[in-house]
C-alpha positions as CSV (number, residue, x, y, z in Angstrom):
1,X,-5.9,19.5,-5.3
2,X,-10.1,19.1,-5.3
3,X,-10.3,22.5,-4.5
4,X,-7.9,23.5,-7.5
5,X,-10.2,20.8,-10.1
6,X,-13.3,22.8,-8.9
7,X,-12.4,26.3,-8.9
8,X,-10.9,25.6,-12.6
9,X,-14.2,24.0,-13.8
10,X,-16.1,26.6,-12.3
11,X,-14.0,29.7,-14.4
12,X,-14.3,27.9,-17.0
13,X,-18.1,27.1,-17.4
14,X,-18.8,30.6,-16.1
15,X,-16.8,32.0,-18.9
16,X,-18.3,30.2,-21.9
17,X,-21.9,31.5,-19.8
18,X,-21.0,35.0,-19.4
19,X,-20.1,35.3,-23.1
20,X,-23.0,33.8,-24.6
21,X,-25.6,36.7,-23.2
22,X,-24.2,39.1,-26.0
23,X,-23.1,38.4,-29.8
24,X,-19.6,39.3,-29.9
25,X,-17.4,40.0,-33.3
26,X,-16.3,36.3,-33.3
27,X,-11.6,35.9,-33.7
28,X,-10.6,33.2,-36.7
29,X,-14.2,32.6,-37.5
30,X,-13.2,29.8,-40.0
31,X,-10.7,28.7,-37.6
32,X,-12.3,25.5,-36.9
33,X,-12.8,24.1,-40.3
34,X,-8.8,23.8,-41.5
35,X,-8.2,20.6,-42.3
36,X,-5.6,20.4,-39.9
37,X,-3.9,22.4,-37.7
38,X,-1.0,21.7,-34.8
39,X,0.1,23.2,-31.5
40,X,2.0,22.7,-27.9
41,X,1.0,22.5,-24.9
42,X,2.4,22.9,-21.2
43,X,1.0,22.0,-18.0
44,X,1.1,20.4,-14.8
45,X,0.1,16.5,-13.3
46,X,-0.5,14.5,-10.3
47,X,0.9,11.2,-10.5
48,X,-0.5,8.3,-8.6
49,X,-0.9,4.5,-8.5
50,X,-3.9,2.9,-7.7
51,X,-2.5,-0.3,-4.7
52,X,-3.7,-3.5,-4.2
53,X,-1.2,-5.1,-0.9
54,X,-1.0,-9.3,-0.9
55,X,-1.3,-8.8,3.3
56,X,1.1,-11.9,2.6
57,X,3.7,-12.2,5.8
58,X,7.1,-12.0,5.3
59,X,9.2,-15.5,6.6
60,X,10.3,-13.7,9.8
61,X,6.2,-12.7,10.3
62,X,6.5,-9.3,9.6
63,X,3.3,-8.3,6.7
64,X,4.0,-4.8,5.2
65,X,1.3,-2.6,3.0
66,X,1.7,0.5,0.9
67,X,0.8,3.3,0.7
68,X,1.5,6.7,-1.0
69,X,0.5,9.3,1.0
70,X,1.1,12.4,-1.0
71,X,1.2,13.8,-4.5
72,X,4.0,16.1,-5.7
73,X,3.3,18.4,-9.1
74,X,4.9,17.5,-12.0
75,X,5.5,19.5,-15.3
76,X,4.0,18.4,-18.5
77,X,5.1,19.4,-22.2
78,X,3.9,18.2,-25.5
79,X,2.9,18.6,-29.4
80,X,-0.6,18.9,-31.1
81,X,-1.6,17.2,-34.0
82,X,-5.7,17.8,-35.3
83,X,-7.1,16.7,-37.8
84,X,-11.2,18.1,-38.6
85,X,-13.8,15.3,-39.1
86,X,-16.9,17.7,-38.8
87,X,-18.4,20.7,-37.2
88,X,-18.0,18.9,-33.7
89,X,-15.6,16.7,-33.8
90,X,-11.9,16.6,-34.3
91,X,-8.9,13.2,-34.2
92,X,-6.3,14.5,-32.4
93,X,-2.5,12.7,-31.8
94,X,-1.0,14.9,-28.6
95,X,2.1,13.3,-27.8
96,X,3.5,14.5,-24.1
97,X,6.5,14.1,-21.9
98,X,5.3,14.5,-18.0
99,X,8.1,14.5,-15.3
100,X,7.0,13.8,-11.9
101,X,7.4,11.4,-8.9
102,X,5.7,9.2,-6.3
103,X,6.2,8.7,-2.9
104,X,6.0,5.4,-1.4
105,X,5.1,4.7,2.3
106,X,5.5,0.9,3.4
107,X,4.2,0.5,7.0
108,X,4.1,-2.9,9.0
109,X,1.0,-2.3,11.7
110,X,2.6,-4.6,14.4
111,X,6.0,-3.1,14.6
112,X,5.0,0.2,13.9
113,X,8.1,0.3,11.6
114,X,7.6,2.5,8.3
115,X,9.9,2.8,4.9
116,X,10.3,5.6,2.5
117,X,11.1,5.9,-1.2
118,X,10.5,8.1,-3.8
119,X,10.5,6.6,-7.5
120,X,10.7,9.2,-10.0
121,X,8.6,8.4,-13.6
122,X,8.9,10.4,-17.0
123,X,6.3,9.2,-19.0
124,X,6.3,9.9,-22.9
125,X,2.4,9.5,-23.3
126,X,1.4,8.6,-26.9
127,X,-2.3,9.1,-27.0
128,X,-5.3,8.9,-29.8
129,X,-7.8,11.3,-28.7
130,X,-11.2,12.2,-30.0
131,X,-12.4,16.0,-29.3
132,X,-16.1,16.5,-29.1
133,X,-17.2,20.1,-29.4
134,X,-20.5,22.3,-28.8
135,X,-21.7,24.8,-30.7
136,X,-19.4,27.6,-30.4
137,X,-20.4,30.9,-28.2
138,X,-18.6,34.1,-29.6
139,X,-15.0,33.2,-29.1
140,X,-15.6,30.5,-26.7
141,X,-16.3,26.8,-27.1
142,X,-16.5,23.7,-24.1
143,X,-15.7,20.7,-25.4
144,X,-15.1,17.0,-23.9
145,X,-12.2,14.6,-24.9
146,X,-12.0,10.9,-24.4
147,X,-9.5,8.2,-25.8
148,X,-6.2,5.9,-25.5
149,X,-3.2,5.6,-25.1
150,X,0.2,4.2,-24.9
151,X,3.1,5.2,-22.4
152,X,6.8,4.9,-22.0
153,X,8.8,5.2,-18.8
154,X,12.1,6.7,-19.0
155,X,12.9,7.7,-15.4
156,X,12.6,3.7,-13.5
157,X,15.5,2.8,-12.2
158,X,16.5,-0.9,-11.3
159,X,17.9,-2.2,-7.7
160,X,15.3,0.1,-5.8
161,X,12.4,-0.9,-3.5
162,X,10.3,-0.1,-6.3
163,X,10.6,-0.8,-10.1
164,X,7.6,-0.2,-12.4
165,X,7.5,-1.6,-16.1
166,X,8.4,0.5,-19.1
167,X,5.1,0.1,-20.5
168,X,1.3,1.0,-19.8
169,X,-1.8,1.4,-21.7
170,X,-4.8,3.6,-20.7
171,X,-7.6,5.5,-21.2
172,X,-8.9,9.2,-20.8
173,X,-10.9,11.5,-20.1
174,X,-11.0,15.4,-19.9
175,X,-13.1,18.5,-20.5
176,X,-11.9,22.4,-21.8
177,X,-12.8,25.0,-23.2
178,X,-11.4,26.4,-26.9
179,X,-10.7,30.7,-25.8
180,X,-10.5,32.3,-29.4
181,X,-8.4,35.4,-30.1
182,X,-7.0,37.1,-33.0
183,X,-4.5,34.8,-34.1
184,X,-4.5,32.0,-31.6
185,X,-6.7,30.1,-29.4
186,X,-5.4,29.2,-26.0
187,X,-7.3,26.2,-24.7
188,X,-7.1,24.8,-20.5
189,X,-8.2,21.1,-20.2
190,X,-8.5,19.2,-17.5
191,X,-7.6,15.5,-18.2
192,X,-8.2,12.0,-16.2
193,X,-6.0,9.2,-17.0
194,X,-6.0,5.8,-15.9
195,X,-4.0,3.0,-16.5
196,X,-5.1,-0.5,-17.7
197,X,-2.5,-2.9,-16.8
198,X,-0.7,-4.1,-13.6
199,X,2.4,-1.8,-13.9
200,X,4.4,-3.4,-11.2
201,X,7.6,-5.3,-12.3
202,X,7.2,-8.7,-9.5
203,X,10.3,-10.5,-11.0
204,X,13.1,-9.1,-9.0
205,X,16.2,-10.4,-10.7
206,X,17.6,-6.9,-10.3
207,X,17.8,-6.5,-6.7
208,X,21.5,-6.9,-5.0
209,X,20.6,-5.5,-1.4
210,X,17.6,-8.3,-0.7
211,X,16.5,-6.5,2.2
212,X,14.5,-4.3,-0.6
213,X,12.8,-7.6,-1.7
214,X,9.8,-7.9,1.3
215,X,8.9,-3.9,0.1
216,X,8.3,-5.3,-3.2
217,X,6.5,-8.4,-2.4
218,X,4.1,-7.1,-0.6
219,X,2.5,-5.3,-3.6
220,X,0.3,-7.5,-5.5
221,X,-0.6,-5.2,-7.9
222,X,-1.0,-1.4,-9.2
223,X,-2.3,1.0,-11.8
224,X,-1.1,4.3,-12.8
225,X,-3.7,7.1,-12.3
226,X,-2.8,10.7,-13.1
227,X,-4.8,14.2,-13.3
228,X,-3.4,16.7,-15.8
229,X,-4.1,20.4,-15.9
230,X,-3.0,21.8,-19.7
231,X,-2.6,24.6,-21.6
232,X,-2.8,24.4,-24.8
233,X,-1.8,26.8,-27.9
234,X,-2.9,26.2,-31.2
C-alpha cells in the first residue's frame, strides 16, 4: 500500500513539473472562478483502527490483545459541492459512502490460541473541507485539502465479537492535483482520515453467546484511521 501512496504522489508532482516548462493553450480558463460548481467522485480506501488492549486477564487467567493484521480495499462513492472564496481557496461539502471491512485478530500469548472476525463498516462520511490551491500551471494545478468531519456507520451489526458505535468525528488531510481539459477536470487526491473519538461500543447488553464477551473486553479503546485514493469529476 506505501508503495502505491508513493508512486501516485510521485506521477502526480512530476506531471504538474513537466507541464510547467512550456505555456500551453490553457482548457476552461475561467473555470475556477464560478461561483459554484458540483461533481462525483469514485475511489478506493483502507480502513483501519488504531488499538489500544487493557492487557486485563480474563477470570479463568487467560489476557487476550488485538490486532488487525491486514487491510482489504474498499470502494468509495460520493457527491461534490464547491463553493469559490478566492483565487486559492475553495469550501467544499463532499459527502461519501465507503464500503469496506476490517479484520480482527485476538491472540492470547500463553495458549498460543488466536480468534478471527471480520466486521464489515459502510461509512456515510459527511465532511467540511477547505481546498487550498497554487497558482495554476497550464491545465494543471496541486492543491492541499484539510478539514472535518462527521460519519455514520450503517454496516455494524450487534451480537458479534466486535460492535463499533454509529458515530465518529474526525479530521483530514489530503493532497491532488486539479488536470483541466476541455469540458471537465478530472482531479486524483489522496486523503488521510483519522478519527477523534473512542469508537468502540464497551456496554455489551447485546451479546447472547457470552463467550464473545472476553474478545471485547480486552479492547480498551480504538480510533478509526482510513487512507482514501479519489477520483474526482467536476
Amino acid at each position: 500500500m506505501k508503495k502505491k501512496i508513493y508512486i501516485f504522489l510521485c506521477l502526480s508532482f512530476l506531471f504538474c513539473n513537466l507541464s510547467a516548462q512550456k505555456q500551453k493553450v490553457k482548457n476552461q480558463p475561467y473555470g475556477d472562478q464560478k461561483l459554484y460548481h458540483f461533481g462525483i467522485s469514485i475511489g478506493l480506501n483502507y480502513q483501519d483502527i488504531l488499538l489500544i488492549n487493557n492487557g486485563i486477564p480474563t477470570q479463568s487467567g487467560e489476557t487476550w490483545f488485538a490486532t488487525i493484521p491486514n487491510y482489504s480495499p474498499g470502494f468509495s462513492v460520493g457527491l461534490i459541492s464547491d463553493l469559490y472564496l478566492n483565487p486559492y481557496m475553495n469550501l467544499r461539502f463532499t459527502p461519501m459512502l465507503h464500503f469496506g471491512d476490517k479484520i480482527f485478530e485476538f491472540v492470547e500469548p500463553k495458549t498460543k490460541q488466536n480468534f478471527k472476525t471480520s466486521i464489515r463498516s459502510n461509512y456515510v462520511t459527511v465532511p467540511l473541507d477547505l481546498k487550498i490551491r497554487s497558482l495554476r500551471l497550464n491545465n494543471y494545478r496541486p492543491y492541499i485539502i484539510t478539514g472535518a468531519y462527521a460519519a455514520i456507520d450503517m454496516g455494524r451489526k450487534p451480537d458479534e465479537a466486535v460492535y463499533l458505535k454509529a458515530i465518529d468525528y474526525g479530521l483530514s488531510i489530503g493532497l491532488g492535483c486539479d488536470f483541466y481539459f476541455p469540458i471537465i477536470k478530472v482531479i486524483p487526491e489522496l486523503r488521510f482520515s483519522f478519527g477523534l473519538v473512542d469508537i468502540f461500543n464497551h456496554n455489551r447488553t447485546d451479546l447472547t453467546d457470552e463467550s464473545l464477551r472476553k474478545y471485547s473486553d480486552s479492547i480498551s479503546k480504538g480510533t478509526t484511521r482510513m487512507i482514501s485514493l479519489i477520483l474526482n469529476f467536476e
